[in-house]
RORO-473111 format. One record per atom (N, C-alpha, C): residue in one letter; atom name; x, y, z. Coordinates in nm, 4 decimals. Layout:
BEGIN
ATOM   type   atom          X          Y          Z
ATOM      A     CA          X          Y          Z
...
//
This chain:
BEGIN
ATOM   type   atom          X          Y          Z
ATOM      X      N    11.2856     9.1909    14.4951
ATOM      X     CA    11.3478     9.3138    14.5417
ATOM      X      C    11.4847     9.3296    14.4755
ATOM      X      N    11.5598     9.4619    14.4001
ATOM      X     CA    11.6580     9.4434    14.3569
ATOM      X      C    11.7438     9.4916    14.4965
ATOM      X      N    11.8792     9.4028    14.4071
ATOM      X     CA    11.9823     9.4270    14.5050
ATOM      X      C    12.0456     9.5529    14.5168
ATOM      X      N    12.1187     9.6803    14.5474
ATOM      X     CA    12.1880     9.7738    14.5810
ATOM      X      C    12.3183     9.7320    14.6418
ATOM      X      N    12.4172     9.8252    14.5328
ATOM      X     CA    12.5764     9.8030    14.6475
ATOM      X      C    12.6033     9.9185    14.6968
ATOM      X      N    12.6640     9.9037    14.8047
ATOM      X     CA    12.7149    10.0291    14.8902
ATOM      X      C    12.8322    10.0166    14.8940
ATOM      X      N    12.8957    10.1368    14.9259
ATOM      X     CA    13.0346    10.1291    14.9869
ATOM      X      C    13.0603    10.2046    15.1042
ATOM      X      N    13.1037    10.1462    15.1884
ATOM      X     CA    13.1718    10.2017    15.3495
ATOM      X      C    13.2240    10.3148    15.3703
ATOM      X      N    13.2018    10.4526    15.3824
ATOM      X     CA    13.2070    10.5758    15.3934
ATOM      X      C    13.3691    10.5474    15.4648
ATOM      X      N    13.3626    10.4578    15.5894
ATOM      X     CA    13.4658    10.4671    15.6948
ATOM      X      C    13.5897    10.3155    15.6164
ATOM      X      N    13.5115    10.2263    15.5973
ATOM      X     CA    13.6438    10.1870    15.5413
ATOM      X      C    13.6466    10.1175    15.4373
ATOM      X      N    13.5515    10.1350    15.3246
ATOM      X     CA    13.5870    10.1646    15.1951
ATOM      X      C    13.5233     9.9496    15.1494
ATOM      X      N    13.4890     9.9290    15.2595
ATOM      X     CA    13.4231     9.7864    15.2503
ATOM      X      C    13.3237     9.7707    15.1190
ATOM      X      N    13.2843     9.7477    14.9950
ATOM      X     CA    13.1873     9.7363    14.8972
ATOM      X      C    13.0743     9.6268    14.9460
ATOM      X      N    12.9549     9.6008    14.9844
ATOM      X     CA    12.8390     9.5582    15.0177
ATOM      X      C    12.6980     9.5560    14.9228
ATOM      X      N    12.6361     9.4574    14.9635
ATOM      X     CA    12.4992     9.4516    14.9045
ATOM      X      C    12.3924     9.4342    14.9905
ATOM      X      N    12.3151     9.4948    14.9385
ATOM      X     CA    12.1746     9.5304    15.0054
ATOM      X      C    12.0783     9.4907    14.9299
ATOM      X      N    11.9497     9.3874    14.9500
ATOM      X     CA    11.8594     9.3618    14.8997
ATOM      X      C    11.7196     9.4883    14.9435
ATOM      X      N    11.6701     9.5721    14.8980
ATOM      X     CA    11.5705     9.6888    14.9355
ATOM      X      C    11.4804     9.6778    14.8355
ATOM      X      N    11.3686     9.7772    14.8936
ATOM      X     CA    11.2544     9.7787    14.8096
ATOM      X      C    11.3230     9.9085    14.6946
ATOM      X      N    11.2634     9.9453    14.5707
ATOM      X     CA    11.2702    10.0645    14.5177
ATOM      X      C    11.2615    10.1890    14.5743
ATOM      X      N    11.1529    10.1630    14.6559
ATOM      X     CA    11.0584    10.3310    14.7273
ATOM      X      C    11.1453    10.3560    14.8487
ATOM      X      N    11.2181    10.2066    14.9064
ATOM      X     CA    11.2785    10.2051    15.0549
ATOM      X      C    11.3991    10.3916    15.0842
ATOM      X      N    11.3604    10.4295    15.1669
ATOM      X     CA    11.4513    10.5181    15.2194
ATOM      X      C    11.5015    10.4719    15.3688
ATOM      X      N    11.6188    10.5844    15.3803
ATOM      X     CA    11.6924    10.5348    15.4964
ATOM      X      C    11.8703    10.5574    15.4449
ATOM      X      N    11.9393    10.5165    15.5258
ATOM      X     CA    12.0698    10.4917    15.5353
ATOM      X      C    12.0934    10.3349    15.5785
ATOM      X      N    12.2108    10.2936    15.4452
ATOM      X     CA    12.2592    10.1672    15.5107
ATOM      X      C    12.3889    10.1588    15.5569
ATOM      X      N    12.3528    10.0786    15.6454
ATOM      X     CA    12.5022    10.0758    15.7159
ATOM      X      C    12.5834     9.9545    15.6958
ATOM      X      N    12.7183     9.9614    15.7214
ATOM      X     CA    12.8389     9.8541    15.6560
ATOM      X      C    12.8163     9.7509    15.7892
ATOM      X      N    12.8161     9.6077    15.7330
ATOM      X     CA    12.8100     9.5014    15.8084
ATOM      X      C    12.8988     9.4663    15.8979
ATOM      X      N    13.0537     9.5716    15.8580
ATOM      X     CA    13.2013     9.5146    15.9045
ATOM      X      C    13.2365     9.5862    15.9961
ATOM      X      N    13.1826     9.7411    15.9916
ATOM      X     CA    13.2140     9.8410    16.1275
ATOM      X      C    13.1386     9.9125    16.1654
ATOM      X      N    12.9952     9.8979    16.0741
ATOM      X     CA    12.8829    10.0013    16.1028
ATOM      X      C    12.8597    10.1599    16.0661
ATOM      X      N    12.9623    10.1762    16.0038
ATOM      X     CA    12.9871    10.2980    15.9281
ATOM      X      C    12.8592    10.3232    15.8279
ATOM      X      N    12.8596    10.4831    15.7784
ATOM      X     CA    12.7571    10.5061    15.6702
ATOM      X      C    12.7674    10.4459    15.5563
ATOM      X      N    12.6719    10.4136    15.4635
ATOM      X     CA    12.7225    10.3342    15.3369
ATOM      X      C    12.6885    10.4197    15.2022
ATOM      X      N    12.7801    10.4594    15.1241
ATOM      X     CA    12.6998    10.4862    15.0089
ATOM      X      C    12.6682    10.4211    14.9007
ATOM      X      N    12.6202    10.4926    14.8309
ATOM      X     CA    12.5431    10.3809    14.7123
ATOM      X      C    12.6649    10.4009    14.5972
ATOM      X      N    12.6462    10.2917    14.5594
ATOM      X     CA    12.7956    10.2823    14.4003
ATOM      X      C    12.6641    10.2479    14.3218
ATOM      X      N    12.7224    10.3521    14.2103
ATOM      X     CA    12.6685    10.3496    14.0603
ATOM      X      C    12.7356    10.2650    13.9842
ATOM      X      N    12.7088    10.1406    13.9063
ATOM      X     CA    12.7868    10.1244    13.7551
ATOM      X      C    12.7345    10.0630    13.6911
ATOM      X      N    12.7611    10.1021    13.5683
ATOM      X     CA    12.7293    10.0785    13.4193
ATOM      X      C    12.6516    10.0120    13.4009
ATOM      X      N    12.5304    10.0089    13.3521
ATOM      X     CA    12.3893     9.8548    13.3211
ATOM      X      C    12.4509     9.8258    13.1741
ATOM      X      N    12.4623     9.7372    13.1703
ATOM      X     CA    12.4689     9.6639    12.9862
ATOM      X      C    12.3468     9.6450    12.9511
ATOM      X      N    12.3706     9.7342    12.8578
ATOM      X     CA    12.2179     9.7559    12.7808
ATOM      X      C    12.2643     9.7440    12.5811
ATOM      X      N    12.1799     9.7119    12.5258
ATOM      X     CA    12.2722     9.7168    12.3911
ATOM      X      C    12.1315     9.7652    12.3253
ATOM      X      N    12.1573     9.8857    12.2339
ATOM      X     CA    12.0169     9.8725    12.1393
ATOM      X      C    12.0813     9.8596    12.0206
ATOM      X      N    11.9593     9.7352    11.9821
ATOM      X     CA    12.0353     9.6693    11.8472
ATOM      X      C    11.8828     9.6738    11.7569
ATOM      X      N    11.8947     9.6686    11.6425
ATOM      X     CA    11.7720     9.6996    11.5549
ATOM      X      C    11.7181     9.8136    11.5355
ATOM      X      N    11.6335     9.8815    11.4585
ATOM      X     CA    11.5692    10.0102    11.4166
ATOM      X      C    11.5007    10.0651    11.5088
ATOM      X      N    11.4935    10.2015    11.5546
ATOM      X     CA    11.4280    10.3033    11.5925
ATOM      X      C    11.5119    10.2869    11.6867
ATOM      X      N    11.6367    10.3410    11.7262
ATOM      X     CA    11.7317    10.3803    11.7570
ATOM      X      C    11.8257    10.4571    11.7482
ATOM      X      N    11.8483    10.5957    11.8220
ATOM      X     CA    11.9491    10.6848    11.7657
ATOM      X      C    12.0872    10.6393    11.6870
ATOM      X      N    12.1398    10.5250    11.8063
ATOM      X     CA    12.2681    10.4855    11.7171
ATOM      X      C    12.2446    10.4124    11.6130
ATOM      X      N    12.1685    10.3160    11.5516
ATOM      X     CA    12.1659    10.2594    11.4522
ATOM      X      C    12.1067    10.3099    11.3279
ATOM      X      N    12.0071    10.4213    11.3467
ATOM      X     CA    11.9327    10.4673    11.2081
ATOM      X      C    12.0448    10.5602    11.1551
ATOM      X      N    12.0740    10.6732    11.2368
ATOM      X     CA    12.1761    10.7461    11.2318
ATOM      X      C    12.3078    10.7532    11.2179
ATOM      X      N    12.3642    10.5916    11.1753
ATOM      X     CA    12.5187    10.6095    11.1690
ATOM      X      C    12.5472    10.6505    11.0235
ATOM      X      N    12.7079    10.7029    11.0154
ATOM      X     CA    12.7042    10.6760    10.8633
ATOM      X      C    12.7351    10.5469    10.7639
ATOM      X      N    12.6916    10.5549    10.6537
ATOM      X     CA    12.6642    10.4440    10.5914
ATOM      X      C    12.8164    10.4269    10.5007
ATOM      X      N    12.9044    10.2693    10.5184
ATOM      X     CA    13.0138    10.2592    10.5111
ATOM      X      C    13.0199    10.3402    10.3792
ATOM      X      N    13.1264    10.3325    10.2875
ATOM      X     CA    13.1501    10.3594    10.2017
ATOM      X      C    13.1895    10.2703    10.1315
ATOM      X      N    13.1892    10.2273     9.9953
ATOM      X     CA    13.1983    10.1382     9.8832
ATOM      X      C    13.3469    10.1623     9.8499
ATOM      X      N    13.4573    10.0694     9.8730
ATOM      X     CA    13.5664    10.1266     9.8913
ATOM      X      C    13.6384    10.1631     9.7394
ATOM      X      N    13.5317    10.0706     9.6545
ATOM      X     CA    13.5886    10.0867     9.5005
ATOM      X      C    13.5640    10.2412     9.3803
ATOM      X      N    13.4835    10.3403     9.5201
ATOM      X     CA    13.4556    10.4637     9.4726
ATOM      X      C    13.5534    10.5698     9.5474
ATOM      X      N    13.5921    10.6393     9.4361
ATOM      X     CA    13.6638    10.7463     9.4964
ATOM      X      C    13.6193    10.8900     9.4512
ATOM      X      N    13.6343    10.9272     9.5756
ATOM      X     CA    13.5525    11.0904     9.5771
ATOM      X      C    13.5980    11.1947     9.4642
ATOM      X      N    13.5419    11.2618     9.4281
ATOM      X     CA    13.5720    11.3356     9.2749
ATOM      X      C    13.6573    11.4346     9.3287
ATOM      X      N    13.7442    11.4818     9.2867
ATOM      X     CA    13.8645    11.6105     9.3171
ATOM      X      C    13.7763    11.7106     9.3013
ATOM      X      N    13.7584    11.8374     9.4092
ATOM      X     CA    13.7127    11.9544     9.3467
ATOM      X      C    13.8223    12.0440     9.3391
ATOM      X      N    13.8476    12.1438     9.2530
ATOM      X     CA    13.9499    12.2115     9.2306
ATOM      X      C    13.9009    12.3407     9.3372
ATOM      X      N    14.0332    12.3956     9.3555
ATOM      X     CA    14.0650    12.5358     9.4811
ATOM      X      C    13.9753    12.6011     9.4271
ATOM      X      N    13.8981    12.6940     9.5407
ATOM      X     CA    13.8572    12.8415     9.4692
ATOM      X      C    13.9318    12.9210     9.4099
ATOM      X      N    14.0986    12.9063     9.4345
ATOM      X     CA    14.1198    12.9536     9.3642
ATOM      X      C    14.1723    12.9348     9.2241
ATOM      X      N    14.1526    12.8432     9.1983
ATOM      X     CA    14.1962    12.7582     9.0464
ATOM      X      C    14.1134    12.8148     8.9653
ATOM      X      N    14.1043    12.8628     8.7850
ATOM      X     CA    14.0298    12.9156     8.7047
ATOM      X      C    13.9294    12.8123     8.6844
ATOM      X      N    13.9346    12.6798     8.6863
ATOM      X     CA    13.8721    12.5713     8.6609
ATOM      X      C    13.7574    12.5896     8.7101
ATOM      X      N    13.7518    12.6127     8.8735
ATOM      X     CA    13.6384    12.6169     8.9195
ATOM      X      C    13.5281    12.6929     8.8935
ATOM      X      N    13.5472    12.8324     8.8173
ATOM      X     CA    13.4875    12.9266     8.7315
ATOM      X      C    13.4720    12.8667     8.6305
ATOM      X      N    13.5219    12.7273     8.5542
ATOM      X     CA    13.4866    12.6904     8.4245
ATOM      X      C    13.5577    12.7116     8.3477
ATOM      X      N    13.6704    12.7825     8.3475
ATOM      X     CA    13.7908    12.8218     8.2590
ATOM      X      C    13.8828    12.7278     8.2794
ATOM      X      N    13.9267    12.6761     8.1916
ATOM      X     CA    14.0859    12.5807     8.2112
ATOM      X      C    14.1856    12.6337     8.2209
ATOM      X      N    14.2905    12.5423     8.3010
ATOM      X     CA    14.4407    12.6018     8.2675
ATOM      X      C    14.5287    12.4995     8.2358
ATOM      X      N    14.6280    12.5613     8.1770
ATOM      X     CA    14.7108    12.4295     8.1144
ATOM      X      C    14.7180    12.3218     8.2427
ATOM      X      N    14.7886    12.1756     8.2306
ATOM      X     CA    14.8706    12.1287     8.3241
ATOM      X      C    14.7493    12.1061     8.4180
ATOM      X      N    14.6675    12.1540     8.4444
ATOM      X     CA    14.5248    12.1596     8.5435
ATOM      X      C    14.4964    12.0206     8.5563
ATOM      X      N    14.4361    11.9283     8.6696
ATOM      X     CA    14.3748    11.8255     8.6294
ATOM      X      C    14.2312    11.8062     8.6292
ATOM      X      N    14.2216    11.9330     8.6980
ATOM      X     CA    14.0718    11.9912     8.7066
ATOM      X      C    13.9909    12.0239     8.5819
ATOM      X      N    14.0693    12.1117     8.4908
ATOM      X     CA    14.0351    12.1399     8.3787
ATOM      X      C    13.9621    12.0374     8.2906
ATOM      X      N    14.0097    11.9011     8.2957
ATOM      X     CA    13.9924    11.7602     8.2283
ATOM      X      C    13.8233    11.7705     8.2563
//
């Protein structure tokens, strides 16, 4: 049976409850009898290996000894294919 934690509506007491899955009902706090609610947190889960959104899909580092090619402004003549002096685009 998994365990469930609650927390004490009335005074904030955190508790565990061993229940079935299907079990319904209200649990109540061991310390004053108050309503209990259920606390959510986090499952550690890790997906590691292929067919996985995060792993197929990341981007792929970059080769740090490449550097990205300059494109010149739209508005530079270069980019039309025309040079201009001084340009490094032109090159």
């Amino acid at each position: 049976m998994p365990a469930y934690d609650y927390r004490c509506t009335a005074c904030e007491q955190v508790f565990e409850v061993n229940r079935s899955m299907g079990a319904t009902g209200d649990e109540h706090c061991p310390a004053c009898g108050g309503l209990g609610a259920r606390v959510f947190s986090p499952v550690g889960v890790a997906f590691k290996g292929t067919g996985f959104h995060n792993t197929d899909y990341k981007p792929r580092p970059k080769d740090p000894s490449e550097k990205p090619a300059e494109k010149p402004a739209a508005s530079c003549p270069a980019s039309t294919g025309a040079g201009c002096a001084g340009c490094s685009a032109a090159e």
